[in-house]
N, C-alpha and C positions, 0 to 999 in steps of 0.2 A: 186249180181252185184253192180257195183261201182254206188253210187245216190248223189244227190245233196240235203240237207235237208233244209239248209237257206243264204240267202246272206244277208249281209248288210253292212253300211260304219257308222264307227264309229262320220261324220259329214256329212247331208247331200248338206250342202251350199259347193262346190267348188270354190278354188281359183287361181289363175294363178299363175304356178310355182311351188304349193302347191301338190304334190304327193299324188292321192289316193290310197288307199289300200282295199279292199274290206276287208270284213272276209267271209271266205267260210266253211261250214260247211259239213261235208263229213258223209256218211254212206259208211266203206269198204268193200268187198266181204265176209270177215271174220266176220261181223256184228257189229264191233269196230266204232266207232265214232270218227272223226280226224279233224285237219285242215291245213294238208300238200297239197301240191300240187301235182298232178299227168299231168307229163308233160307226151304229146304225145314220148321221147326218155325214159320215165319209164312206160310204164302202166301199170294199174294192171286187170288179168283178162279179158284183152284184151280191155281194156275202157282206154281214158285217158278224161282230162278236156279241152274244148276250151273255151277262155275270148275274149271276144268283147266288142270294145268301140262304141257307135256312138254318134253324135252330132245332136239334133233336131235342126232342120233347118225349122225355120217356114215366110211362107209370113210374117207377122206383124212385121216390125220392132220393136224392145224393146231395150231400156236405161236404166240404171240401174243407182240409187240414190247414187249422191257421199258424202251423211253421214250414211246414212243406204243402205249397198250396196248389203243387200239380198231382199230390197224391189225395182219394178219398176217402174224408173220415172214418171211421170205426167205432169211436168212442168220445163222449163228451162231460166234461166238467162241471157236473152240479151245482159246484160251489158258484162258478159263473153265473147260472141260469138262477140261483136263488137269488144273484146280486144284479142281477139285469145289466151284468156286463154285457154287451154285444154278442147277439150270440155266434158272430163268426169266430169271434174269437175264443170260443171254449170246444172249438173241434179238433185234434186229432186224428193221426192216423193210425199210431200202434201202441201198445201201453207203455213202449221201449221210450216213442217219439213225447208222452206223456211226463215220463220220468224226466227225460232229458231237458226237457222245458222250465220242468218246476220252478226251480230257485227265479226265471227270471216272471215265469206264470201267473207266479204269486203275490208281482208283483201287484198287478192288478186286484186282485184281494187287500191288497195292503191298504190301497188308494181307495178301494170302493170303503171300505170303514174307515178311513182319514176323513174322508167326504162326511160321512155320516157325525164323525164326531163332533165335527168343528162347524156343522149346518144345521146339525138335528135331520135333513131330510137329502132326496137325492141331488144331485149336482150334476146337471149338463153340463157337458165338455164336449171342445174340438172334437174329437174324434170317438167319443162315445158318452155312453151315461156310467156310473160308476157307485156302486150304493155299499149294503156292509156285507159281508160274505161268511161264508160257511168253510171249512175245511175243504181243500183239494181231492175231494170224493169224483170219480169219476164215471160215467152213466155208458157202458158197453153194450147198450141195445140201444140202440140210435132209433128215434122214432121216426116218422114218413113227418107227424105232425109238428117237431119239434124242426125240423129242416127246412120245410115247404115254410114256413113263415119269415126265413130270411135269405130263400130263394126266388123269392115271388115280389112284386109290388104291385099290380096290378094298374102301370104304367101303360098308354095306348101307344102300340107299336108304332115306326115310324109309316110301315105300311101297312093295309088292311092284312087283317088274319087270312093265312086262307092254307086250310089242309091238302099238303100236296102228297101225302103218300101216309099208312099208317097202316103198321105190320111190325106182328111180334111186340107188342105193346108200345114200339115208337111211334109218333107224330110228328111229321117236318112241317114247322111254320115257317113260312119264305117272312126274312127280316131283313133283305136288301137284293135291290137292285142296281151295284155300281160294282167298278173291280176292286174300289178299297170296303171296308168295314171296318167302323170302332161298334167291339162289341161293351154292353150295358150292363147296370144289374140286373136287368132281366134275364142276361145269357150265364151266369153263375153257377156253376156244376153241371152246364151243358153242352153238349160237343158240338162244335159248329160244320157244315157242310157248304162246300163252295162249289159251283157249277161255271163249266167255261164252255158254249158251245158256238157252234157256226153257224149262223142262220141267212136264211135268204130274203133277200130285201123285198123281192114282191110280196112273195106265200108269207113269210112271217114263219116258216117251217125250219125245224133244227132238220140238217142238213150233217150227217155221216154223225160219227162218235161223240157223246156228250162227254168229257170228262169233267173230272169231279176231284176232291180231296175230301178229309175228316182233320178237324182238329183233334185237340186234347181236349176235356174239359176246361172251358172260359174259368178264369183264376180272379178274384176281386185283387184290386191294386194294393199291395201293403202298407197300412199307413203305421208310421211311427208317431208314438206319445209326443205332444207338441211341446216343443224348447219355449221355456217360461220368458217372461226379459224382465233381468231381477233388476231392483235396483239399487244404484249403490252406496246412496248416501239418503238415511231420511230427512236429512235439511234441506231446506233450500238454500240454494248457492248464491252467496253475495258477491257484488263487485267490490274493487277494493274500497268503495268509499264507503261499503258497509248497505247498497242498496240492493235488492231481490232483481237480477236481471231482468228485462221486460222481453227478450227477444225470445223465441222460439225455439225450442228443440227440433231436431232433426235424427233420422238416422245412418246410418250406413251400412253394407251389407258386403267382407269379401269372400270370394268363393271362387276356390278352384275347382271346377267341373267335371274333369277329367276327357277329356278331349279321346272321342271315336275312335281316332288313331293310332291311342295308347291301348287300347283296352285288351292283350292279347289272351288269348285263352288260356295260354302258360302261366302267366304273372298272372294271373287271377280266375284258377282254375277253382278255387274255393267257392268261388259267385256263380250260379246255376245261369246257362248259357241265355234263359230268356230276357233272365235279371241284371245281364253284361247287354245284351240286345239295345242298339240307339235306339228303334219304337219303344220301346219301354221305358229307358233310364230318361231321355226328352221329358216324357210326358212326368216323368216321377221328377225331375228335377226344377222344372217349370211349376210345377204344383207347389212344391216345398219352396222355393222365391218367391212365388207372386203372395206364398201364406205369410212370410214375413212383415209383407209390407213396408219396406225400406223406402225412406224416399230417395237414397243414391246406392248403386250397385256396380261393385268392382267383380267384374269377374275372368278367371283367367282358361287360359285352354281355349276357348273358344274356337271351334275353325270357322275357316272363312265362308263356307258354304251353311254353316248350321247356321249361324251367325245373321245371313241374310236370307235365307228359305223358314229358318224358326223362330230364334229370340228376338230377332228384329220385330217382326210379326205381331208375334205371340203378345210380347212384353210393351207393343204399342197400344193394343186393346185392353190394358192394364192401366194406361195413363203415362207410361215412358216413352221419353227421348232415348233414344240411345249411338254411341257412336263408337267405332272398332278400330283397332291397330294391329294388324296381322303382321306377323312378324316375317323377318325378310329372308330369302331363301337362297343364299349363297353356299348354307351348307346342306340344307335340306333338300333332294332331288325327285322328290314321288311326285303325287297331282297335285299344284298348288291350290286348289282349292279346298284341299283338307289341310292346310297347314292352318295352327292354329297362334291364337292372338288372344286381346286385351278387349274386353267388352267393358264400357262403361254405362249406366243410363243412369234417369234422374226424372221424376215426378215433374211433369209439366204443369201442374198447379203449385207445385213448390218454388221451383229453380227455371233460370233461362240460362242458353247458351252464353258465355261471351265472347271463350277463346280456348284452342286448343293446338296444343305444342304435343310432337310425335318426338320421343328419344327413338333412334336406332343406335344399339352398342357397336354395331358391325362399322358405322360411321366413324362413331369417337375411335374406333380401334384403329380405323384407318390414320385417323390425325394422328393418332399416338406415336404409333409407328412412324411416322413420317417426322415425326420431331425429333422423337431419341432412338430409335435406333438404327442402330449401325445397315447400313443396305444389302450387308453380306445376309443378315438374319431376319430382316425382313418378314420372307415368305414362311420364315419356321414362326415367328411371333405371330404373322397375323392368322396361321390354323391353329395358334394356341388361342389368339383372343377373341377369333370372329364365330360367336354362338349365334346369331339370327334374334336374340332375344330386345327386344323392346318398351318403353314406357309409355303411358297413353297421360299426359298430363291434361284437366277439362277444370280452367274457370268458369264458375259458375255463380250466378247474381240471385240470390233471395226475393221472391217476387214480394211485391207491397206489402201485402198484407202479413207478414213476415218481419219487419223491420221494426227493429226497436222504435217503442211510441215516444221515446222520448227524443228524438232524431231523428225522423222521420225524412230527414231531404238526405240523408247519407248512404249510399249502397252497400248494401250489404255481400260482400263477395267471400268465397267459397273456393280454395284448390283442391284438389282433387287427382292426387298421383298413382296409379295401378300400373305394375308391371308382374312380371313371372320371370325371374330369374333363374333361367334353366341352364345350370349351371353343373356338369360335373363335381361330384364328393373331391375328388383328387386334385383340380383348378381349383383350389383356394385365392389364390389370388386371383382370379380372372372373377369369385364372385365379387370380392370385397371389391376391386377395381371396379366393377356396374355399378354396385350400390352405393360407393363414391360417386363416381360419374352421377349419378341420377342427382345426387342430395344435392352437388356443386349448382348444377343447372335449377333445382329449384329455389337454390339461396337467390340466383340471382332474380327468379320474379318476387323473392317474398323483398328482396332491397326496391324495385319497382314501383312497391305496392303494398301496406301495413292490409296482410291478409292472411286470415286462416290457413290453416294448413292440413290436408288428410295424406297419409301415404299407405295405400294400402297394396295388398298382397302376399303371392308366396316365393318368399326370397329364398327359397331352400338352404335356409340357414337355420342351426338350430340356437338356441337361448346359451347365450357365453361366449357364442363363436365369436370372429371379427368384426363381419357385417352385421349381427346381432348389434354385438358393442356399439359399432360403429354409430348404428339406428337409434340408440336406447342412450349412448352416454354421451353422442359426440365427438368420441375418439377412442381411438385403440392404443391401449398399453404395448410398449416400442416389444417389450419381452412376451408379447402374444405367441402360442405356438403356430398358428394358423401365419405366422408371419413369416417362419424359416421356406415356406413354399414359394418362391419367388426369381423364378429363372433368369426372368426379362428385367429385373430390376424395375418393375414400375410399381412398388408401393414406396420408393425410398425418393427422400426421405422418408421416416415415419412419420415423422413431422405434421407432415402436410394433410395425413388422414384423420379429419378434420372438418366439422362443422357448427355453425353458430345454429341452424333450428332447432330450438326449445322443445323436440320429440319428446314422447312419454305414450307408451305400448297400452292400450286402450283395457287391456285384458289385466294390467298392473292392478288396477285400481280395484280388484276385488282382492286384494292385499291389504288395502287401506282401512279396510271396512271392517267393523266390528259387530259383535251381535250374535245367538247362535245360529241365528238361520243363516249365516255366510257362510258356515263352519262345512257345511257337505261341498260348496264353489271353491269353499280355497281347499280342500284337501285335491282337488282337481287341478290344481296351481302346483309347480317347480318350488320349493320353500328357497332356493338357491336365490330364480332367476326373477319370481314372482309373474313367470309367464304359465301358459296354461300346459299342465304334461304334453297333452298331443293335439294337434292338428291334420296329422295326418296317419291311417294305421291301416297297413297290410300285413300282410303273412311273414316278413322280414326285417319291418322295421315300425315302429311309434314312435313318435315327437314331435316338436313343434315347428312347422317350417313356414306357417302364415300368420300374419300381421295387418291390423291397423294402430299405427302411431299417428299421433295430432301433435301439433301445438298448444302447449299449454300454458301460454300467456295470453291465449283467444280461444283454448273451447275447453268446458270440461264435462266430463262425463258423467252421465244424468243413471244411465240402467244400461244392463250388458245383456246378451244372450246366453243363456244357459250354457256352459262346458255340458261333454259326456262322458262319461265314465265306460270304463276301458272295459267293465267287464257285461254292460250290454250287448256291447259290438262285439265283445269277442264269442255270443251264440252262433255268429252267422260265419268265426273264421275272423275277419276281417272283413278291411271297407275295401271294393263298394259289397252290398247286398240287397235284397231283396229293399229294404226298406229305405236304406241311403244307398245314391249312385252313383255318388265320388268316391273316391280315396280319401278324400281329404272332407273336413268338417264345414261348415260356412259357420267365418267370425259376426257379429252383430254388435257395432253400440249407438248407442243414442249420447247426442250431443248436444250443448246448449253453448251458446254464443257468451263471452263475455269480453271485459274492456277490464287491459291493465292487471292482469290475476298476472301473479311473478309464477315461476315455473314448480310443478309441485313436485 
């Protein structure tokens, strides 16, 4: 007979939004072991499985701690509740977790009186309302009626109410019947319970042991203060004949993910396990892109499975095209379908396809080797230079309405280069060799074809290095030190590293800008490299290792996406956390088309 032998959830802190999935472990009639599902329209042996959700519903009201949000509150912040900051966020767990908060707490007080002064009244925002505040006075008797109003909404369930048990002051309301659940804000400070049982397809009767599980108390999603998009110049941008561009801004958006794969519990044992969990960081990361609104998005890490089960999906119900280059797997040996790749997409009321060119480096590296070097060395050069790494090049055409009115029969086309250059610190030459490689093969579309140019991603290069250089000036100084790293002799001559694209690092341009309200963006800026401190920050390292550079004799840059500042992220440790769920930041600028600008 069909039996139920274990249940369990691979996290047991739920989060809103956040899909769970149980794992069910089956004994089948045949005496086999499985963990398929057996739905009531397949059963086997006359059994199928019923799932059930409920929700403990208990008198005691409970608040959940908005920095530690699997532990419950204790203590809340007045100062909050006078300024009608949100009130999840003025909860606590200990006076210790209180203190420790402050400095960045307070922010929120700071904003809620910024608002007021520069409005005279309150000012909705993204992510909350924010008014003028009182001191960080904190309220250690937590009320039942101060909780219950941002535990509740009075939302109608997805199914009818109905009391299945109710003892010792709980009340379980059944809130699904399927084997997944995304729990709601209705489920916020309360413990969910899951039912797996065997039933029999005549009687409709559970049949031997019901098992069950308990969650943790359901945790609301953490949302981070929303990245402004400054801008960078308050003129408007003339062509050179001195007229106000007619054609349309656009933006771009790149971002390396951090790829399931990487995500080990050792290197980022700072990130609480739920908040490392793929249900969770998907749905947080999916949330934070589709809020940018970008009409093109370079992103990297991607695997090939998330790729086509998620963002493919996800990010077509959004209005995206999108199209993937998984990278190739001659050194990689695990599942291929977690290897990860180049995701691009692009607003299908904005852009059309036209054309798309796949760099593989494992290729070029083969030609390489096959030209210059010697046969005896060979097989030692190409497992120095065969990384699997990839570029995803996507021409794309301006749909009509988009088109400068003054030209109107001309096409409007759009490059688009995204790679991830995964690249050993100690290969120096093997990076700048890719990022060569890549730039040679797009000189030759931009000779093709007088057309824009984006090249975005993370070259894991930092600001000064080679490949930096290489990106940003065109050429590397022959006396580079990145240059004595060079076994196989393929960057020599120097000579030849080297390119005519008019690049200019998108993130520069809040260098250019004057005024004081640039004065907090550029202190977030390298004064050296005029690139942004970090891009990427863990527990061992900060700096910049992602880029978007354009051409700038066809586009220039209209607004950028806020930098962050190092001593936010450094409450949670390092990236990822609770609230960002990469390592790395997502770059953003907005572009506007123009004709003839000499390079700035």
């Amino acid at each position: 007979m069909l039996s139920v032998l274990r249940v369990h959830l691979p996290s047991d802190i739920p989060i809103v939004g956040c899909e769970l999935t149980p794992y069910v472990l089956l004994r089948r009639p045949d005496k086999t072991v499985a963990t398929d599902d057996v739905p009531e329209t397949a059963p086997l042996d006359g059994h199928f499985l019923r799932y059930t959700w409920y929700r403990v519903q208990s008198d005691k009201k409970v608040a959940v701690c908005s920095v530690h949000p699997s532990e419950q509150a204790t203590l809340q912040c007045l100062g909050c509740v006078k300024a009608k900051i949100p009130v999840a966020k003025s909860y606590h767990c200990t006076p210790k977790c209180f203190s420790d908060a402050w400095q960045h707490h307070r922010v929120l007080h700071d904003r809620a009186a910024s608002a007021v002064n520069e409005n005279g009244n309150e000012e909705e925002e993204l992510f909350g309302r924010f008014n003028n505040s009182g001191s960080g006075s904190i309220n250690t008797s937590l009320s039942a009626s101060a909780s219950s109003a941002s535990l509740t909404n009075g939302s109608a369930p997805v199914y009818p109410v109905a009391v299945t048990q109710r003892s010792g002051g709980e009340t379980w309301f059944e809130v699904g019947r399927s084997k997944t659940y995304t729990p709601t804000a209705d489920d916020i400070g309360h413990v969910l319970k899951f039912e797996c049982a065997v039933v029999d397809v005549e009687t409709k009767l559970t049949v031997g042991h019901v098992n069950t599980l308990l969650t943790s108390r359901v945790i609301p999603a953490p949302s981070p203060s929303p990245r402004q998009l400054i801008p960078v110049d308050g003129m408007g941008h003339l062509d050179a004949d001195g007229r106000i561009t007619s054609s349309g801004t656009f933006t771009v958006l790149s971002y390396n993910i951090l790829s399931d794969a990487y995500t080990s519990n050792d290197l980022y044992n700072y990130c609480p396990s739920w908040a490392l969990s793929w249900p969770y960081r998907r749905q947080n990361l999916l949330r934070e892109i589709v809020g940018y609104r970008a009409d093109i998005i370079c992103l990297q890490e991607v695997q090939s499975d998330h790729y086509e089960e998620f963002f493919s999906p996800e990010l077509d119900k959004h209005g995206y095209y999108g199209l993937y280059k998984r990278k190739t797997n001659e050194v990689y040996n695990g599942n291929i379908d977690t290897i990860d790749g180049c995701a691009t997409f692009f607003r299908r009321d904005r852009f059309s396809h036209v054309k798309k060119y796949e760099v593989e480096f494992n290729k070029a590296a083969q030609s390489l080797t096959d030209a210059v070097i010697p046969t005896t060395q060979k097989k030692t050069a190409l497992n120095r230079l065969v990384k699997d790494n990839v570029a995803l090049i996507v021409v794309l055409e301006a749909k009509v309405n988009n088109q400068p009115v003054d030209n109107p029969g001309k096409r409007q086309l759009l490059c688009v280069a995204n790679t991830h250059v995964n690249v050993h610190q100690d290969l120096k030459d093997v990076k700048l060799w890719q990022v060569h490689t890549l730039l040679k093969g797009l000189e030759k579309i931009a000779a093709s074809a007088d057309i824009p140019m984006l090249v975005c991603g993370d070259f894991n290069s930092v600001p000064g290095s080679a490949p930096h250089a290489l990106l940003a000036m065109g050429k590397v100084d022959p006396s580079h030190p990145d240059l004595a790293v060079d076994p196989l002799n393929i960057l020599r001559p120097h000579s030849k590293l080297v390119h005519q694209l008019p690049l200019v690092s998108a993130y520069s341009s809040f260098a250019r800008t004057v005024g004081l309200g640039f004065e907090q963006h550029k202190r977030r800026l390298d004064n050296t490299t005029n690139e942004p401190l970090f891009t990427n920050v863990t527990r061992d390292f900060i700096g910049s290792l992602d880029y978007i550079f354009y051409t700038a004799d066809s586009l220039v840059v209209e607004s950028l996406l806020e930098l962050l500042d190092e001593e936010s992220l450094r409450k949670d440790t390092a990236l990822p956390s609770p609230e960002w769920s990469s390592d790395h930041i997502a770059l953003l600028a907005e572009f506007r088309c123009c004709k003839n600008r000499s390079r700035r």
